[in-house]
C-alpha positions as CSV (number, residue, x, y, z in Angstrom):
1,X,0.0,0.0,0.0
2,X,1.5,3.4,-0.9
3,X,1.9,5.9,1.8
4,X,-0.8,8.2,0.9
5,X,-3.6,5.2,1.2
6,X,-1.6,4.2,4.4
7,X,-2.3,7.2,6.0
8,X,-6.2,7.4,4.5
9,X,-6.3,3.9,6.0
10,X,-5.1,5.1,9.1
11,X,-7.6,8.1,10.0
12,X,-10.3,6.5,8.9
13,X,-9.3,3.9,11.3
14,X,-9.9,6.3,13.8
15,X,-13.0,7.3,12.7
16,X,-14.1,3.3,12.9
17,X,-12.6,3.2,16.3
18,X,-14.4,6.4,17.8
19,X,-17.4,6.2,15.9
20,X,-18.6,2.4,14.2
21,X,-21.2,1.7,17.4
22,X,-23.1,4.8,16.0
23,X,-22.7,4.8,12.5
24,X,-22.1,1.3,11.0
25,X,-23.8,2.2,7.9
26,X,-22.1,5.3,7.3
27,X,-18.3,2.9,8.0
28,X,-20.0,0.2,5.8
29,X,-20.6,2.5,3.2
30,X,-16.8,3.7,2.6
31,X,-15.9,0.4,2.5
32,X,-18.1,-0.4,-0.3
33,X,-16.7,2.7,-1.9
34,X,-13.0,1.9,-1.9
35,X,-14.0,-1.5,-2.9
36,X,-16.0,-0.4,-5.8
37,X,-12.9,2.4,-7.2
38,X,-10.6,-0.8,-6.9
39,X,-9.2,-0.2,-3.9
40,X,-10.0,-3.5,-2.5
41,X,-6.6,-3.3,-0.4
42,X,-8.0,-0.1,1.1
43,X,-11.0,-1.9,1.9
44,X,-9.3,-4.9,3.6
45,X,-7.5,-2.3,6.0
46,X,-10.3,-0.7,7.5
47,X,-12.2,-4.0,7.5
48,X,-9.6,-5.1,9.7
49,X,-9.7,-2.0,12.0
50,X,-13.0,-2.6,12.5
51,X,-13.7,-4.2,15.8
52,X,-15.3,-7.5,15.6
53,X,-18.2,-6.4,18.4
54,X,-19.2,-3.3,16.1
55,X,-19.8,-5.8,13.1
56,X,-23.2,-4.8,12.2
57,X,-25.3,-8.0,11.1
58,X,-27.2,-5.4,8.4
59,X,-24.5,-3.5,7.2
60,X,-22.6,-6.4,7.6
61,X,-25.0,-8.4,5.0
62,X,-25.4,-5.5,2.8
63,X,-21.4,-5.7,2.6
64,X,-21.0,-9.5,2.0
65,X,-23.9,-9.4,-1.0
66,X,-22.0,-6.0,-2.5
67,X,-18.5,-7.9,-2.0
68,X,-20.1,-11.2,-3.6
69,X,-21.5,-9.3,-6.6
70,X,-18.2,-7.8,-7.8
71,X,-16.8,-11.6,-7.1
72,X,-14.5,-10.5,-4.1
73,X,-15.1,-13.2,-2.2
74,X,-12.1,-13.5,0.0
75,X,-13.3,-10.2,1.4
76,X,-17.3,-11.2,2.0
77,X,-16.3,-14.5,3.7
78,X,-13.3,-12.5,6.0
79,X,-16.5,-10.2,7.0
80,X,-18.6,-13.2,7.4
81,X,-16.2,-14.7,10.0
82,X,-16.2,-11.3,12.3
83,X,-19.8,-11.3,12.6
84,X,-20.1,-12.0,15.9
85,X,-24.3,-12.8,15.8
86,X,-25.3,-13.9,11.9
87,X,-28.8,-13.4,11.1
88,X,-30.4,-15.6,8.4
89,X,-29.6,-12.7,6.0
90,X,-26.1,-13.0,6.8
91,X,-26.1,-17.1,5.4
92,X,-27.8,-16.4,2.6
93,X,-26.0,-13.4,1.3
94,X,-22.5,-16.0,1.8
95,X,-24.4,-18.7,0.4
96,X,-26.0,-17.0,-2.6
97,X,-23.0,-15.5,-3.4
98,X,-20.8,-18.4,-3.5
99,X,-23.2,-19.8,-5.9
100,X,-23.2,-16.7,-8.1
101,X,-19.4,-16.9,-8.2
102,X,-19.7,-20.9,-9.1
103,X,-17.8,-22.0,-6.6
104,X,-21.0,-24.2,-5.4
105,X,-18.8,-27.0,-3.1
106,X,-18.4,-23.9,-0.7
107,X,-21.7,-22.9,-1.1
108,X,-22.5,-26.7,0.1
109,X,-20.1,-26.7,2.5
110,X,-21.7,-23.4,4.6
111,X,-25.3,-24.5,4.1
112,X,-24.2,-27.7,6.4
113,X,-22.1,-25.3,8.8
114,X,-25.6,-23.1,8.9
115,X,-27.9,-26.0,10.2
116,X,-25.2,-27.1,12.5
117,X,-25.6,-23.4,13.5
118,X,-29.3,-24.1,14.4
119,X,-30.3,-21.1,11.8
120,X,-33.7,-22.2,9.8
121,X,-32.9,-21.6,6.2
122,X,-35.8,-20.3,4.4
123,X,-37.1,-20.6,0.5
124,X,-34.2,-17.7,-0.5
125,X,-31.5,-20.0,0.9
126,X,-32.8,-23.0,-0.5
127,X,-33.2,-22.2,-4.1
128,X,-29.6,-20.6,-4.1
129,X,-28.4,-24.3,-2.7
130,X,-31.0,-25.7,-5.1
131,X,-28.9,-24.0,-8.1
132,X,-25.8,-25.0,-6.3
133,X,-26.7,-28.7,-6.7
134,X,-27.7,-28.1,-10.2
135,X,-24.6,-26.5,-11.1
136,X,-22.7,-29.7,-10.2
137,X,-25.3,-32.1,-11.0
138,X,-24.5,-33.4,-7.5
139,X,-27.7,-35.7,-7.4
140,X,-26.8,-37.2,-3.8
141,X,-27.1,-33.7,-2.8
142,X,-29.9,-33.1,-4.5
143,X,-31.8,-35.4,-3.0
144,X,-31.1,-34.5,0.1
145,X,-31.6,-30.9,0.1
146,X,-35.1,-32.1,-1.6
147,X,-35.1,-33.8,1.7
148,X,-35.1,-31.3,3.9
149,X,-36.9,-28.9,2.2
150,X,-39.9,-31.2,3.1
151,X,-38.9,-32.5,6.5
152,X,-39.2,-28.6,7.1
153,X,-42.3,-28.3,5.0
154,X,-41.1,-25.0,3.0
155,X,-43.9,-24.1,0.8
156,X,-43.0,-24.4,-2.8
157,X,-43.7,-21.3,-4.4
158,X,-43.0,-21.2,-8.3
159,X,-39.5,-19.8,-7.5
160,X,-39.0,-22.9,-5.8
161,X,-41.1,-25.3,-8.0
162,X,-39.2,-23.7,-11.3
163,X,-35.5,-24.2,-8.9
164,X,-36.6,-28.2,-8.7
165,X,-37.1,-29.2,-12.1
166,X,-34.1,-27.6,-13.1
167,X,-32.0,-29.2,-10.2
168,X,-33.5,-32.5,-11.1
169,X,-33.0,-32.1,-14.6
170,X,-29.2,-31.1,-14.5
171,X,-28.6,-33.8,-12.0
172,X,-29.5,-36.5,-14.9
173,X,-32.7,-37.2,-13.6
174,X,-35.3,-35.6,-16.2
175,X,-38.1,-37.8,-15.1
176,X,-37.9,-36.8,-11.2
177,X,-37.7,-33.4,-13.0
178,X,-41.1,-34.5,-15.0
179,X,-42.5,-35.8,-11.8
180,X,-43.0,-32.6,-10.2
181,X,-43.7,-30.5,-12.8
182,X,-47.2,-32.8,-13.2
183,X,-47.8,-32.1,-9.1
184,X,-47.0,-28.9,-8.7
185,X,-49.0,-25.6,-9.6
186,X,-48.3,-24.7,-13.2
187,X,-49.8,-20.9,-13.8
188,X,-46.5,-19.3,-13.6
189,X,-44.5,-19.5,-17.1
190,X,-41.2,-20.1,-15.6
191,X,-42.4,-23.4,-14.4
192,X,-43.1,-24.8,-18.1
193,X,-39.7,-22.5,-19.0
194,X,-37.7,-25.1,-16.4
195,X,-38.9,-28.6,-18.4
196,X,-39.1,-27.1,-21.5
197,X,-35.4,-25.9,-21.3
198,X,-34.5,-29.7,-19.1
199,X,-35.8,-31.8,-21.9
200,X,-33.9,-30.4,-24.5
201,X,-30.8,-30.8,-22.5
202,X,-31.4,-33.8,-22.4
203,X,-32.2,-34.5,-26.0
204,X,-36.2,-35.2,-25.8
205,X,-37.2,-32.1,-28.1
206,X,-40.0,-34.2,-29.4
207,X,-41.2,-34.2,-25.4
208,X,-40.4,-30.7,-24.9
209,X,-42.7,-29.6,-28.1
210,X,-45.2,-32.0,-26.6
211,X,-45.1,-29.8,-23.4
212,X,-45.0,-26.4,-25.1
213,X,-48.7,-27.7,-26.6
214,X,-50.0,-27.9,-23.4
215,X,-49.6,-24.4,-22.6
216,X,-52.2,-23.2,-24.8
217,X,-55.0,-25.0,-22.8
218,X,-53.5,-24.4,-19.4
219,X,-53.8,-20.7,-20.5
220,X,-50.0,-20.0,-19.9
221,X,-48.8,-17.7,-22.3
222,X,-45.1,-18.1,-23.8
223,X,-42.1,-15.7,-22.9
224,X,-38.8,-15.0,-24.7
225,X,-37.5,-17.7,-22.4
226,X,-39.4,-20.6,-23.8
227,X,-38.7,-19.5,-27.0
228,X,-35.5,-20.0,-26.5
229,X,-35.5,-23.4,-24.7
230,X,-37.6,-24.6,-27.6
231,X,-35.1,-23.4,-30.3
232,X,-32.5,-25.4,-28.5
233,X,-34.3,-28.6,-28.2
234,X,-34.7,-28.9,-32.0
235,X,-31.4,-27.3,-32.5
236,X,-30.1,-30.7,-29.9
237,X,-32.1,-33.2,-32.0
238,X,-31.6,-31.6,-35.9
239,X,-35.6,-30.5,-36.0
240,X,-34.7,-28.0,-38.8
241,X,-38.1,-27.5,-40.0
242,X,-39.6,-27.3,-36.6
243,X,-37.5,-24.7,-35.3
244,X,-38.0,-22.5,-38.3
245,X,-41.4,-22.8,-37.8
246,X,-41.5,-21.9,-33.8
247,X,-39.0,-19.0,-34.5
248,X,-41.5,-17.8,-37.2
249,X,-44.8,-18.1,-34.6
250,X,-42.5,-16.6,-32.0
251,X,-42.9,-13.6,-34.2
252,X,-45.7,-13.6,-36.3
253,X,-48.2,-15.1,-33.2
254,X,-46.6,-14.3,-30.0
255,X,-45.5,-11.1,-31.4
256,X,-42.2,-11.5,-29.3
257,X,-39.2,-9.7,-30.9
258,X,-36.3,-12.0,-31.7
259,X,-33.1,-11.3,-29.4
260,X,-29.3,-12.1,-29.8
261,X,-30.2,-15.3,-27.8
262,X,-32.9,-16.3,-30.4
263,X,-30.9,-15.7,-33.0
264,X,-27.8,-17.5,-31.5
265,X,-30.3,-20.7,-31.4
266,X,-31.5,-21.0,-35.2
267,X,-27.5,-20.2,-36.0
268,X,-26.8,-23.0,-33.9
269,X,-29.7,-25.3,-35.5
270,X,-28.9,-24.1,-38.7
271,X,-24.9,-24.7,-38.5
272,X,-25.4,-28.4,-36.7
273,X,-27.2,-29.7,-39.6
274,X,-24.8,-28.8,-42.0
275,X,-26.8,-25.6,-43.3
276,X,-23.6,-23.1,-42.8
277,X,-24.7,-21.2,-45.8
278,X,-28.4,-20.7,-44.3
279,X,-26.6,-19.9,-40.8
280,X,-24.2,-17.5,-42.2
281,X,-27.6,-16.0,-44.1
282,X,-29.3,-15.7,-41.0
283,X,-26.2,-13.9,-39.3
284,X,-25.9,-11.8,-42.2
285,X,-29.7,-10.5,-42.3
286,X,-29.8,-10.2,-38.5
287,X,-31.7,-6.3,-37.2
288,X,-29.1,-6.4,-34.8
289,X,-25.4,-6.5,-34.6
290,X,-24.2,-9.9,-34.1
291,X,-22.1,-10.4,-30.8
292,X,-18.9,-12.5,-30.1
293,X,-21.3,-15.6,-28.8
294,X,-22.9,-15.9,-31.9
295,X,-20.0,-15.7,-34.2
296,X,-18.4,-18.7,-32.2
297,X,-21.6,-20.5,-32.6
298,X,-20.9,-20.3,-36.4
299,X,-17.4,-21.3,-35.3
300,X,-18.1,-24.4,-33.7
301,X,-20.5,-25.2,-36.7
302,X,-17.9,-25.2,-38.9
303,X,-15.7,-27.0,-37.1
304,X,-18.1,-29.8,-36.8
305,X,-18.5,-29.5,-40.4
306,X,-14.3,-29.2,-41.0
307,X,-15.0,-25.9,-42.9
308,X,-12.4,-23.9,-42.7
309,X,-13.0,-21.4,-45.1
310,X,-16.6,-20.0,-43.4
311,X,-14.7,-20.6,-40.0
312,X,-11.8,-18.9,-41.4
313,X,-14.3,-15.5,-41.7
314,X,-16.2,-16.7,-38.3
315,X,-13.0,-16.1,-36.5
316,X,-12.2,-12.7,-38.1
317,X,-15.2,-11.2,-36.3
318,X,-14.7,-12.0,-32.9
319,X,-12.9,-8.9,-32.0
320,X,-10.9,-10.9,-29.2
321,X,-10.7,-14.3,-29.4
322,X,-10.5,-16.3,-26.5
323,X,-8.4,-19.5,-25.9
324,X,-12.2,-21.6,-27.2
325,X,-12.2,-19.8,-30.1
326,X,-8.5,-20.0,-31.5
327,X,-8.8,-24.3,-30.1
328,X,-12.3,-24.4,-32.2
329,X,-9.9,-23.0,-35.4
330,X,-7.2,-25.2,-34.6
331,X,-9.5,-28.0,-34.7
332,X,-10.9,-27.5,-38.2
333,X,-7.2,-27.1,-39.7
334,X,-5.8,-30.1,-37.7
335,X,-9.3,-32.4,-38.8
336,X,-9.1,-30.8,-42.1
337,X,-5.0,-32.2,-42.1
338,X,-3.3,-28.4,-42.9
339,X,-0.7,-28.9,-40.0
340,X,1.1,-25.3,-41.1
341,X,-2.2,-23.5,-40.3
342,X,-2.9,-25.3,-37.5
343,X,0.7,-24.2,-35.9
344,X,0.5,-21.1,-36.9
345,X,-3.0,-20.3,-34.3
346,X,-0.9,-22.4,-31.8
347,X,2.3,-19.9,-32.6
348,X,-0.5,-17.0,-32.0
349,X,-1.8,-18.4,-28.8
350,X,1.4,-18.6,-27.0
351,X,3.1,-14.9,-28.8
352,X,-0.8,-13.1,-27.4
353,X,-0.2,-15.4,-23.9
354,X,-3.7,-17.9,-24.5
355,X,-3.9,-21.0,-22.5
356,X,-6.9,-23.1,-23.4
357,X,-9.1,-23.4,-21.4
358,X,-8.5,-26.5,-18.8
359,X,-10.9,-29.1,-19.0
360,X,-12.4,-30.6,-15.9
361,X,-14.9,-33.5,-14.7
362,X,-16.6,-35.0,-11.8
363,X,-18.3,-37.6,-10.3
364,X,-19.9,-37.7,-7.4
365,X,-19.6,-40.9,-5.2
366,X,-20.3,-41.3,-1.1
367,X,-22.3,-37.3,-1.2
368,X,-18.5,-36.5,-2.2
369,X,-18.0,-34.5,-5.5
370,X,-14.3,-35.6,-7.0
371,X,-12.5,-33.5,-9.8
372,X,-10.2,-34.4,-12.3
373,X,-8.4,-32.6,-15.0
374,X,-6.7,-34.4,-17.9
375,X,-3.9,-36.7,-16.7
376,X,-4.6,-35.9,-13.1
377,X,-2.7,-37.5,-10.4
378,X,-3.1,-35.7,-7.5
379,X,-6.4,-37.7,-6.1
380,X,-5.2,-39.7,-3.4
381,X,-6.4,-42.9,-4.9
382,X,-4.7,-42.1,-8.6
383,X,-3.0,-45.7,-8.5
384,X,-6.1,-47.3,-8.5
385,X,-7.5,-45.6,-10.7
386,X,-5.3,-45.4,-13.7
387,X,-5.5,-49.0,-13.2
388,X,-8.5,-49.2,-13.7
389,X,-8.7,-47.0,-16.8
390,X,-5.9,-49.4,-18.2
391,X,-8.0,-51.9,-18.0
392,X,-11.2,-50.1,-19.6
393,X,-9.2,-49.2,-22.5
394,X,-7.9,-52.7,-23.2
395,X,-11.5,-54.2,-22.7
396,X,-12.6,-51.8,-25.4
397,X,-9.7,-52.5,-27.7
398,X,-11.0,-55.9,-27.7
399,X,-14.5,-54.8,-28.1
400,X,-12.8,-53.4,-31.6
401,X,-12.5,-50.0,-30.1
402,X,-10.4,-47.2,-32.0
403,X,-9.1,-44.0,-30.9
404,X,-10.5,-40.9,-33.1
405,X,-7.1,-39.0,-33.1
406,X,-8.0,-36.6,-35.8
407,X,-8.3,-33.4,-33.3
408,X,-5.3,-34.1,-31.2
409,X,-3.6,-30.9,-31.8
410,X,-0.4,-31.5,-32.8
411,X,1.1,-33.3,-36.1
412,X,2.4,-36.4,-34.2
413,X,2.2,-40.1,-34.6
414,X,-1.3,-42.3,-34.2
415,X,0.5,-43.8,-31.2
416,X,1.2,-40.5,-29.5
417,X,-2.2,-39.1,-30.0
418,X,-3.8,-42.1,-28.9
419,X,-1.9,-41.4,-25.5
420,X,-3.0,-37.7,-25.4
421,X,-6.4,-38.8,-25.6
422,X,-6.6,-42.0,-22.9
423,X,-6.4,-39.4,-19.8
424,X,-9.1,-37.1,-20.2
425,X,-11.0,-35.5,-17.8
426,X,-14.1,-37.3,-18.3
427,X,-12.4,-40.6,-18.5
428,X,-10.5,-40.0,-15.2
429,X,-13.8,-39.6,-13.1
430,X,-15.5,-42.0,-15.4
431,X,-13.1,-44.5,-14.2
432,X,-13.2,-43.3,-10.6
433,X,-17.2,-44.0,-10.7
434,X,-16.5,-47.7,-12.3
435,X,-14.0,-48.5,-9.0
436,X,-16.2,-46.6,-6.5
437,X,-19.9,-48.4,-7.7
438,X,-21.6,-51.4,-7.6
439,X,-21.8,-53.2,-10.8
440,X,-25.2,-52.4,-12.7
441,X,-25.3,-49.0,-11.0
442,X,-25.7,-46.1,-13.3
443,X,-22.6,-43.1,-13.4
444,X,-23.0,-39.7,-13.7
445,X,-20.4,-37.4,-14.9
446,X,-20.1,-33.8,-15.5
447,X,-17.5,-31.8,-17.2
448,X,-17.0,-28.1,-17.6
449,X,-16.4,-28.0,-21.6
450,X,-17.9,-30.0,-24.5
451,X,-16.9,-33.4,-24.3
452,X,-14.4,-34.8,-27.4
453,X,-15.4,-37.3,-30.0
454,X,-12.9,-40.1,-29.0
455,X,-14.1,-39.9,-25.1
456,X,-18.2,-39.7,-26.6
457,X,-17.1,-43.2,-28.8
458,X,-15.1,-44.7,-26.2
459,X,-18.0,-44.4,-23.5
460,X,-20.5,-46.5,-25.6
461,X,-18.3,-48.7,-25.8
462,X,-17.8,-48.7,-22.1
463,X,-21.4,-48.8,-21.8
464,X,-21.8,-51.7,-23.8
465,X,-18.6,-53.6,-22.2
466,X,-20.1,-52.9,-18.7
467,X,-23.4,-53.1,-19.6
468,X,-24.3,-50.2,-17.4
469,X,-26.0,-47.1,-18.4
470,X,-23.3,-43.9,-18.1
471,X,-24.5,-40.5,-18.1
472,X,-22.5,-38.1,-19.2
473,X,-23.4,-33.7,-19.0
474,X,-21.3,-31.8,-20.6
475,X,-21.3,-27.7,-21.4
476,X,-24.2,-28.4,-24.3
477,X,-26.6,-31.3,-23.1
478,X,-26.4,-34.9,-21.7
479,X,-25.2,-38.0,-23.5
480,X,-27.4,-41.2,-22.2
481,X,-25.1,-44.1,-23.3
482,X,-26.2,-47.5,-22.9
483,X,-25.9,-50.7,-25.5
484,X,-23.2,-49.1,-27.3
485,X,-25.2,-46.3,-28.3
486,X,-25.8,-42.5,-27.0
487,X,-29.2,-40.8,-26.8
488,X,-27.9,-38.2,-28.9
489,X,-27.4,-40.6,-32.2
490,X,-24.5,-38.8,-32.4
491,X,-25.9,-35.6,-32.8
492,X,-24.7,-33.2,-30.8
């Protein structure tokens, strides 16, 4: 800290100290201040001049939520800890804004520490640890918090009842999501909104246009929202004709204006199926500017596609491309075989400083979530469980299982590649579920980015091997694999 904020620091230590018992608020609120001009360090130090007894549980709150939102969260939990008497306000604003920050194990993690704390969480607190469940697809957890939600007989409200199906649906369990959206009470649209948006996730469009049919005579009008959780279904399942027609009634019926997110969606549906010409026309004709999002959209179109040209000019209007976008490139030069292009985004990423993005799964096993990143050895159990991966991979060798090495980034031998790709995230936890489970039992795993072709062919065949059903969400939608085969015919 430079002098001059040293000695700020300092009197308004002094002010703390002579006056915080009378004017918390007025303390709280330069706080906030120097946290919101950056001067977070300035903001630790009178934090810490503050005596814990003058920790005011409101202005406390109001400074954990403000410190939450601009993601300093070092700073809301230190204030947390000083509180000397937390109200329920004070949990929530901790627990809600872990959740808002992702970092949803803490957010667990306190929500136990507040019922050992005897404090009676309420509907706000459990639709932010709801949404923390969903987040990690945690079903153990799930069900639990489910649980207690009725052992203390909170009302569900359609906050609540929207929070559920959407937990339930993330957590791989789309017909305990279905389950209660036929019991609860259905007159708000963000209840519809929720299963709408968890069937197409899940790759049952022709279930979620069934659903958006019944709207109509439960007189529940359509939002923006639905729209858009409708686009996506088709878009998951290749309903081309379908989702032109809902974006056209969208329009012409609803009269609801098409946003960037509607847009983004028939791009998306467009570029799956192959139509990059009809996608890029779409783009092209758009009433308003085209962002980043659905520019790498297109991207990832063509890369499916190996297009390079069209993702050549996809790439050329993202103003700043991020570490996804110049791996999406890389991908259509490397599956497309032109090595020299390919090195030359790599030779970019590392002059501008880009590291891709790390992938990461997990699997939850004993109400324990475990993570793993590609060729992860730090789990205490590692041993085990590369030997048990071995021997996956040389079951479904025999099975007549081969590698799909075309996107390994790098202009190296079959061998090689096929070694890059036998420790990935997904197949770490996947692994780690197989030596943790009963046999029979079904596996859920999530992972934080899209998962590869080689690791979506090698766990049908591990399904079929097994003969266990292996659920798999990644950042676009969940893979069902069972029998050899995926729910999403390998569409996706």
């Amino acid at each position: 800290m430079s002098p001059n904020l040293r000695a700020t620091a300092g009197a308004h230590a002094n002010i703390i100290k002579l006056g915080y018992g009378m004017y918390p608020s007025l303390i709280s609120l330069m706080v906030v201040t120097y946290a919101s001009c950056d001067r977070l360090n300035l903001a630790r130090q009178l934090l810490v001049e503050i005596p814990a007894e003058y920790f005011h549980a409101v202005s406390a709150n109001l400074m954990i939520a403000r410190f939450m939102k601009m993601g300093a969260v070092d700073v809301a939990k230190m204030i947390f800890n000083e509180v000397p008497l937390r109200d329920l306000v004070t949990w929530n604003s901790l627990i809600g804004g872990y959740v808002k920050n992702d970092m949803c194990k803490e957010a667990l993690s306190v929500f136990r520490k507040m019922l050992r704390s005897n404090v009676e969480p309420d509907g706000y607190t459990f639709a932010s640890i709801i949404t923390a469940c969903a987040k990690l697809g945690a079903i153990d957890h799930a069900k639990w918090v489910h649980h207690l939600m009725t052992e203390r007989r909170i009302e569900l409200n359609y906050i609540l009842s929207s929070a559920l199906i959407d937990m339930y649906s993330k957590c791989g369990r789309i017909e305990i999501a279905r389950g209660i959206f036929d019991s609860v009470e259905r007159t708000n649209v963000s209840v519809w909104n929720a299963m709408i948006n968890g069937l197409g996730i899940h790759g049952f469009a022709l279930d979620a246009i069934e659903i958006f049919s019944l709207m109509g005579p439960e007189n529940v009008s359509p939002d923006s929202i639905t729209f858009i959780g409708l686009l996506a279904a088709c878009s998951h399942c290749g309903l081309v004709e379908e989702g032109q027609k809902y974006f056209q009634l969208m329009k012409n019926i609803y009269l609801i204006q098409p946003q960037l997110e509607h847009y983004g969606t028939m791009v998306d549906l467009l570029g799956r199926a192959g139509l990059l010409d009809e996608a890029y026309t779409v783009i092209k004709e758009m009433p308003i500017e085209p962002d980043a999002v659905i520019w790498r959209t297109f991207l990832s179109a063509c890369r499916i596609h190996k297009n390079s040209e069209m993702g050549e000019v996809a790439s050329t209007k993202i103003s700043h491309l991020g570490s996804g976008d110049y791996v999406l490139l890389s991908n259509i030069y490397c599956s497309t075989k032109k090595w020299d292009n390919a090195e030359k985004v790599r030779c970019v990423m590392k002059w501008k400083g880009v590291r891709k993005n790390s992938g990461k799964s997990w699997v939850e096993v004993g109400n324990v979530v475990h993570q793993f990143k590609a060729g992860d050895r730090s789990h205490p159990e590692a041993e085990l469980i590369y030997k048990t991966l071995k021997e996956l991979i040389h079951r479904t060798k025999l099975e007549g299982f081969s590698s799909t090495t075309e996107l390994v980034l790098m202009d190296i031998s079959d061998e090689e590649k096929e070694e890059n790709l036998s420790y990935h995230s997904e197949k770490l936890a996947l692994a780690y579920g197989i030596l943790k489970s009963s046999p029979g039992t079904r596996i859920q795993v999530s992972k934080n980015l899209r998962t590869c072709p080689d690791c979506h062919s090698w766990m049908k065949m591990v399904a079929k091997v097994l003969n266990r059903e292996i659920i798999v969400r990644d950042r676009i939608r969940f893979h069902h694999f069972a029998d050899g085969y995926c729910s999403c015919g390998d569409y996706w």
